[in-house]
C-alpha positions as semicolon CSV with decimal commas, in nm:
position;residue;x (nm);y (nm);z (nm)
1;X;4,615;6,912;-0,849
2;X;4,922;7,087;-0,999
3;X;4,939;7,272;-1,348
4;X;5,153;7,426;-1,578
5;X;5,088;7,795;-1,667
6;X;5,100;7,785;-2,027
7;X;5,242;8,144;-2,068
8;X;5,484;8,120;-1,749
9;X;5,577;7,766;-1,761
10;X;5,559;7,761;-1,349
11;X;5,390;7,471;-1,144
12;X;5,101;7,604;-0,934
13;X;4,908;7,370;-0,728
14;X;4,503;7,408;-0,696
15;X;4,235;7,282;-0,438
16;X;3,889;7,279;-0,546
17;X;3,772;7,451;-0,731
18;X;4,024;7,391;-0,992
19;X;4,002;7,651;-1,325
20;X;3,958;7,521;-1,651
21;X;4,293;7,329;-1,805
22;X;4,421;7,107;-2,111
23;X;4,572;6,772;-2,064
24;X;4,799;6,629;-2,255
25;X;4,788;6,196;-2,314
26;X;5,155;6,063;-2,431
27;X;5,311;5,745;-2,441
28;X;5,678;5,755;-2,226
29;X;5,984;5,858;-2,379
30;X;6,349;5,836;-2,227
31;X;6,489;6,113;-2,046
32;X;6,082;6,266;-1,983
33;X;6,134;6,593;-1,783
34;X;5,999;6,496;-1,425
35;X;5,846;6,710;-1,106
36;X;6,204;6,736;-0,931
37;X;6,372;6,858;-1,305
38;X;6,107;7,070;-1,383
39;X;6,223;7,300;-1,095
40;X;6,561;7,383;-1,202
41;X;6,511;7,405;-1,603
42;X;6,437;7,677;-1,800
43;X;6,196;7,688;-2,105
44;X;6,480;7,577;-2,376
45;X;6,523;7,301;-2,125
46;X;6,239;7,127;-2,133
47;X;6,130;6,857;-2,369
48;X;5,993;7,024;-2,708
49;X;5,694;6,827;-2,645
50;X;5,593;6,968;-2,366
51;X;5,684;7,312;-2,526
52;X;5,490;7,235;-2,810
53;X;5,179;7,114;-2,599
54;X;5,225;7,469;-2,344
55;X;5,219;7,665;-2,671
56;X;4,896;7,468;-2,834
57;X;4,731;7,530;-2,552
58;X;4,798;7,869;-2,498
59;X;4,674;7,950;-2,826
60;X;4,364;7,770;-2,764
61;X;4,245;8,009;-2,482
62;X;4,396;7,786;-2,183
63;X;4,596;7,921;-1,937
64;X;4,686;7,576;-1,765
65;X;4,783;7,251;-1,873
66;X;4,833;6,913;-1,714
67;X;5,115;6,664;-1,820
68;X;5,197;6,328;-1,591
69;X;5,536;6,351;-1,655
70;X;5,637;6,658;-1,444
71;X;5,237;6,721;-1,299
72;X;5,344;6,463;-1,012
73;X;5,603;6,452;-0,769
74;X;5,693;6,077;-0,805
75;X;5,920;6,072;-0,461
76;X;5,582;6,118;-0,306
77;X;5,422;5,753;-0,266
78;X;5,113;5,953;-0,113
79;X;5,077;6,178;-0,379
80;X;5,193;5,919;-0,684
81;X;4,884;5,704;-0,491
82;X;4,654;5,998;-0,509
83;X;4,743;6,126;-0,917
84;X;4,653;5,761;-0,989
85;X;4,333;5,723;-0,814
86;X;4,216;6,066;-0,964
87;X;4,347;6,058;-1,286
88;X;4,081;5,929;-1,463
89;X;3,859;6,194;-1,288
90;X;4,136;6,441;-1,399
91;X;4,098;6,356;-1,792
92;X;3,741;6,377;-1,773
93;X;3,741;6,705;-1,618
94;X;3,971;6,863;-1,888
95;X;3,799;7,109;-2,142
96;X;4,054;6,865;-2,406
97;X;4,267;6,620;-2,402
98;X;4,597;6,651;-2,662
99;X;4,681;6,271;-2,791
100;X;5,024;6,315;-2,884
101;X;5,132;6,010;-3,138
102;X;5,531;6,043;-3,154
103;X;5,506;5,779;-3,428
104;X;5,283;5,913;-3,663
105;X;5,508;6,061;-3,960
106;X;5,372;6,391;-4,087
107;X;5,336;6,159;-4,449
108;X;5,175;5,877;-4,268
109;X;4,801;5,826;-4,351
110;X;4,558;5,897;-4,067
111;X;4,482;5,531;-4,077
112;X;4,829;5,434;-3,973
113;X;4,699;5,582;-3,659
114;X;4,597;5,217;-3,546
115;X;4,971;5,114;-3,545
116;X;5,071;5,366;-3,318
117;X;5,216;5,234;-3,004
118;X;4,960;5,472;-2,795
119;X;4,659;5,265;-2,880
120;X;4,850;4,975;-2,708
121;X;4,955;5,145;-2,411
122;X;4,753;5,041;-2,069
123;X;4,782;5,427;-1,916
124;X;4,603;5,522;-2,258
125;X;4,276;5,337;-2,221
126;X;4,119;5,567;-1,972
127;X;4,311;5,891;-2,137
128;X;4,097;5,794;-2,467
129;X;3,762;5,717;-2,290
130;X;3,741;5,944;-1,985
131;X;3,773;6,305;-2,160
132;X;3,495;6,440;-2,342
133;X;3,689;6,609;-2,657
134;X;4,023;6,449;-2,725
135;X;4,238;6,563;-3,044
136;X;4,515;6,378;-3,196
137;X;4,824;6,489;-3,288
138;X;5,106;6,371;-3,512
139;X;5,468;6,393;-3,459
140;X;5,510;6,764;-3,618
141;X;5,155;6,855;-3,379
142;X;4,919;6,863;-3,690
143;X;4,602;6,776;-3,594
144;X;4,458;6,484;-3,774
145;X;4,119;6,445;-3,627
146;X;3,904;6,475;-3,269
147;X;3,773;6,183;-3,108
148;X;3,428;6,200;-3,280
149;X;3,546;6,250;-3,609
150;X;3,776;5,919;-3,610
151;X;3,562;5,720;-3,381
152;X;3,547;5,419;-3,672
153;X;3,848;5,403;-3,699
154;X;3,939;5,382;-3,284
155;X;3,651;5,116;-3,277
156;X;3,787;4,883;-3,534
157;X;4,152;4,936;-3,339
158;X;4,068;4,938;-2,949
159;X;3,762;4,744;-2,957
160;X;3,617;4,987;-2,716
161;X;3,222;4,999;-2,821
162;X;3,132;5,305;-3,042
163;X;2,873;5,402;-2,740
164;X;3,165;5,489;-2,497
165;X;3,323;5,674;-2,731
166;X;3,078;5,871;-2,858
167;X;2,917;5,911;-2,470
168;X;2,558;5,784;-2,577
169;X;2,655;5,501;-2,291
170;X;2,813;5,502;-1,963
171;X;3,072;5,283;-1,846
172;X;2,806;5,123;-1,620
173;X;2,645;5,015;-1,943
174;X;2,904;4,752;-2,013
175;X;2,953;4,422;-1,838
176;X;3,288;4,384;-1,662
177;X;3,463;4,149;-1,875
178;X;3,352;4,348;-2,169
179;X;3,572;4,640;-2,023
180;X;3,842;4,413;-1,920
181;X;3,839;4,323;-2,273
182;X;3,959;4,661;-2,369
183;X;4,233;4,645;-2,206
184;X;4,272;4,328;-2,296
185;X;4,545;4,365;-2,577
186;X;4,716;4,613;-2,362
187;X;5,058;4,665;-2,173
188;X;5,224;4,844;-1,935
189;X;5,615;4,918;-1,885
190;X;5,525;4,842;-1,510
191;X;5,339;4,490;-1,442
192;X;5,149;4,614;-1,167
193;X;5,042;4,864;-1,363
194;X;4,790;4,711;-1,574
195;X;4,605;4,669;-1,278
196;X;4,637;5,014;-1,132
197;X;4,537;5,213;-1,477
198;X;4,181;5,051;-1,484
199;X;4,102;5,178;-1,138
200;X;3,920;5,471;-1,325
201;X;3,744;5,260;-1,570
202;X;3,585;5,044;-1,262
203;X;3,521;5,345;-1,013
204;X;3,742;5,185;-0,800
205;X;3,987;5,330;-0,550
206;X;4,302;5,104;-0,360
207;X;4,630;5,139;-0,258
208;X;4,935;5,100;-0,483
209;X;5,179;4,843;-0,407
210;X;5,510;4,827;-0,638
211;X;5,658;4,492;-0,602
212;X;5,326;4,311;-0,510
213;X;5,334;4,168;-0,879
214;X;5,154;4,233;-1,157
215;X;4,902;3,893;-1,099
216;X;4,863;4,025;-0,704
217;X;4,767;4,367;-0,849
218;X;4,513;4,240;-1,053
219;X;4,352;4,001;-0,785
220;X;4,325;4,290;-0,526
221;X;4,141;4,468;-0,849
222;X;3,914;4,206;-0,899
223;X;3,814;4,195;-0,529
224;X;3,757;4,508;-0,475
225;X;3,499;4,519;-0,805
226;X;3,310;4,201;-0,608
227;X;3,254;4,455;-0,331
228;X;3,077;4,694;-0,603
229;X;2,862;4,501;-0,830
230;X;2,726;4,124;-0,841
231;X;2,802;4,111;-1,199
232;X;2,916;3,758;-1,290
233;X;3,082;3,838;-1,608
234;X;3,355;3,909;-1,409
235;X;3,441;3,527;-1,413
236;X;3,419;3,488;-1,784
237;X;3,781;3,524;-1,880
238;X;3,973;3,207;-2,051
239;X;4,348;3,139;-2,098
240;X;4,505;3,047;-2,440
241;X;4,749;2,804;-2,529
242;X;5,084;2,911;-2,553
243;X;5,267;2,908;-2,903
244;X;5,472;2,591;-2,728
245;X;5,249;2,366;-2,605
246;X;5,244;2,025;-2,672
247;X;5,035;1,864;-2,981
248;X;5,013;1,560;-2,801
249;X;4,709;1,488;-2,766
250;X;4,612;1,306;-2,440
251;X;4,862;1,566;-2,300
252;X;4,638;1,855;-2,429
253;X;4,314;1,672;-2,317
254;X;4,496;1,641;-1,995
255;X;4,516;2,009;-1,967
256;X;4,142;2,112;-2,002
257;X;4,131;1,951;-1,707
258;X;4,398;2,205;-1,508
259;X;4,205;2,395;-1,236
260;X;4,286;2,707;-1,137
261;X;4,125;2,986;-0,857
262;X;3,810;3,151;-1,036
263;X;3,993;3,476;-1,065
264;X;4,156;3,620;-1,389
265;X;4,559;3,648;-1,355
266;X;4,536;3,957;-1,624
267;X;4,323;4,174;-1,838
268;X;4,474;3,978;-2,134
269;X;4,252;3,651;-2,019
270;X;3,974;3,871;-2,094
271;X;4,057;3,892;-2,473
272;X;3,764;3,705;-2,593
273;X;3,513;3,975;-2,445
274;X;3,688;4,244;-2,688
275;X;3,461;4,076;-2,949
276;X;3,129;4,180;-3,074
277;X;2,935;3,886;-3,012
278;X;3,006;3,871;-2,666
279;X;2,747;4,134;-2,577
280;X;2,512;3,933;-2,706
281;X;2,567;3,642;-2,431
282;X;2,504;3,936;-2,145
283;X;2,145;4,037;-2,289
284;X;1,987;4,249;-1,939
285;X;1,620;4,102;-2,085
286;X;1,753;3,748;-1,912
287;X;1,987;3,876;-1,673
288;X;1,813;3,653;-1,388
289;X;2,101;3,728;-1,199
290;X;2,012;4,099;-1,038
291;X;1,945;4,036;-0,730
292;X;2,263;3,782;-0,666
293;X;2,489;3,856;-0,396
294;X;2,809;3,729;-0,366
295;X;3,111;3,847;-0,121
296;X;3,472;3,805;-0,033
297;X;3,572;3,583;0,239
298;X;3,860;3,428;0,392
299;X;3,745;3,110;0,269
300;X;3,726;3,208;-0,088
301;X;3,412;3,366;-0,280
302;X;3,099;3,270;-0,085
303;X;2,811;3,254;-0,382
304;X;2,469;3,059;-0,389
305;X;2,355;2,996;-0,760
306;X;2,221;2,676;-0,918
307;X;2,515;2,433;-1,046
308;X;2,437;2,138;-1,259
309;X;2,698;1,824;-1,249
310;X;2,839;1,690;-1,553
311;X;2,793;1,329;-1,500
312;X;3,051;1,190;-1,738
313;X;3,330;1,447;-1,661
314;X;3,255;1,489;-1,321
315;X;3,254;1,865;-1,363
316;X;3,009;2,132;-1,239
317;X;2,892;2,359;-1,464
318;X;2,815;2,750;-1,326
319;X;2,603;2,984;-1,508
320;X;2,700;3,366;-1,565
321;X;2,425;3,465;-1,810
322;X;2,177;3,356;-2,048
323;X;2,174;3,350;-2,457
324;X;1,876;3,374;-2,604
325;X;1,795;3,277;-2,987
326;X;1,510;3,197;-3,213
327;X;1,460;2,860;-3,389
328;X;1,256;2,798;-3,654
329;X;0,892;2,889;-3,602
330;X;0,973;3,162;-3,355
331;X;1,029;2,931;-3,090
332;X;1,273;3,025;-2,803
333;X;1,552;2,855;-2,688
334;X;1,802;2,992;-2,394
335;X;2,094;2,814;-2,302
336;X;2,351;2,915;-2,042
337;X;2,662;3,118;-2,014
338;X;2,879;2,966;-1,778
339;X;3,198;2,828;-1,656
340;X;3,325;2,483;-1,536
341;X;3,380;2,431;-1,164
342;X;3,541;2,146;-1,015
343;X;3,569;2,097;-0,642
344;X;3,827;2,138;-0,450
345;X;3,790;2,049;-0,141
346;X;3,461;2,048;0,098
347;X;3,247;2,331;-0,002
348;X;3,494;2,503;-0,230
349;X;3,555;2,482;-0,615
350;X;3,804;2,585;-0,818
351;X;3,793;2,687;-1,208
352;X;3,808;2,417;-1,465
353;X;3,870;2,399;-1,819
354;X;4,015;2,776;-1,817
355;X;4,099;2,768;-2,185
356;X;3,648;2,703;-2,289
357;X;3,351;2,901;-2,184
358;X;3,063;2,675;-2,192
359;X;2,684;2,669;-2,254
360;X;2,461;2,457;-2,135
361;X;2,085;2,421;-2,195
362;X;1,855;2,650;-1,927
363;X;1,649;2,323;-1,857
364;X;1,920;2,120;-1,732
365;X;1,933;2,404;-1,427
366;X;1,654;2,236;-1,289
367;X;1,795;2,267;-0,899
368;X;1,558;2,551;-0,702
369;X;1,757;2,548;-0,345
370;X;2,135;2,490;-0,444
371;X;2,372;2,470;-0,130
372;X;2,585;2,755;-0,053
373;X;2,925;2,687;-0,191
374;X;3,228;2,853;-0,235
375;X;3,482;2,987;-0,507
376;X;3,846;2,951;-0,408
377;X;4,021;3,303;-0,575
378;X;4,358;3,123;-0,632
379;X;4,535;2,814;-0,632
């Protein structure tokens, strides 16, 4: 890991164990002072904000700081690999992170805050949930308020549940779509990229491939999760219809029936998760789910879990997780969480419907010994 000395401005590189540093958390500007810059500029050459970050932390008792921007030789695919697959790691080891909002006018109210373009940066998600104490900063570096202090406010304008942000919860807490869902309104300069900054918030370590495509990217992500948890919420994404599509309307009941492979093209598929009430539909008292495994093949997701046939549409309904309410004299009733499958060749489905998720009465499930099938990952 390299740092910047805060009172000599030099680059010194550390094994473990690493001494106590600051990071900073910025959104991009043009003309950012890089690794290979950084080598042949002195201190008036540098960006101020990096000056003005050096000198904050200095007088906060640090003698190192760590900014992405000139922390990582770039030229390096190895190391540009390894900064990204530790950098969540990185923020949570920092004794603070420094949020710096360029856009935040020294006469702009603290709840402008949530118009700031670093709440909609990708890169930023794990910079706000990984450290422990993170302070904002306007444009003139006045503080206007920690973490803790503003954590209704970053709730109402991330989405990110007050648990996580307050560390009462782990990430392991949270179903995957729900964290998908916090990225889910999210974007990155770089499409690949909003694959590659939520290896951090998933544990999850891979190789970085510029050019793959952002879609690619975000496959290989899903994949390797599959490997890490049986968690089915990981199918529960839907897509949207697009501000041109037709208002025809056998066209647009035409298009419900569109199949696609079961896995999510982007986080933004995810968006319905951000909501509250979707915890409620992955309630662990009715997860019956645990002890599912499913696993990656070269024929497509191989998975063995009850389906139940929709006679009139011809569609196969999968479940992902239970909701549970009360009726009227305390009576129970759980229906199912699912998806619609439809198949796509002989043993393999495909997603159908993308754009609904569906529930479906528990007793309709009524099948104890379903075949194994699989789940084709794209079309």
């Amino acid at each position: 890991m390299r740092l910047i000395n805060t009172s000599t401005l030099t680059l010194k590189e550390f094994l473990n164990p690493v001494p106590p540093y600051a990071i900073l958390s910025h959104t991009w500007e043009e003309n950012e002072t890089s690794y290979a810059e950084w080598q042949s500029l002195s201190f008036g050459g540098l960006r101020q904000k990096i000056r003005k970050a050096c000198k904050l932390a200095w007088s906060e008792g640090y003698q190192y700081l760590w900014v992405d921007t000139c922390c990582i030789d770039k030229s390096s695919s190895a190391e540009l690999t390894e900064a990204i697959n530790s950098m969540f790691a990185w923020y949570q080891r920092a004794e603070v992170c420094y949020a710096y909002l360029s856009d935040l006018g020294p006469t702009d109210s603290t709840e402008n805050m949530a118009k700031c373009r670093w709440f909609g940066r990708g890169w930023t998600l794990q910079e706000l949930i990984a450290p422990g104490n993170v302070k904002f900063y306007d444009k003139t570096w006045v503080c206007r308020g920690t973490k803790a202090d503003l954590s209704d406010l970053i709730v109402r304008t991330t989405k990110i549940d007050a648990e996580v942000l307050r560390g009462t919860k782990g990430l392991e807490a949270f179903p995957v779509a729900r964290k998908m869902g916090w990225a889910s309104y999210r974007t990155t300069t770089r499409e690949e990229d909003m694959a590659y900054c939520l290896l951090g918030i998933f544990d999850i370590h891979m190789p970085l491939i510029y050019g793959e495509g952002g879609t690619r990217a975000f496959i290989r992500l899903q994949e390797e999760i599959i490997k890490q948890t049986n968690d089915l919420s990981i199918f529960c994404w839907t897509t949207q219809l697009s501000s041109d599509t037709t208002t025809d309307p056998q066209q647009q009941v035409q298009s419900l029936d569109e199949f696609r492979g079961v896995l999510a093209n982007s986080p933004s598929e995810f968006q319905y998760t951000a909501h509250q009430d979707f915890v409620s539909l992955f309630k662990q008292r009715y997860n019956i789910f645990r002890t599912l495994d499913f696993a990656i093949t070269n024929k497509g997701i191989r998975i063995n879990i009850k389906l139940s046939q929709n006679k009139e549409s011809g569609l196969w309904f999968m479940p992902l997780s239970p909701l549970t309410y009360f009726t009227v004299g305390q009576q129970e009733k759980v229906e199912m969480v699912g998806i619609w499958l439809k198949r796509y060749f002989d043993g393999v489905f495909a997603r159908a419907r993308t754009r609904e998720i569906a529930l479906v009465p528990y007793s309709r499930l009524t099948d104890p010994h379903p075949p194994r099938y699989y789940l084709t990952k794209v079309i």
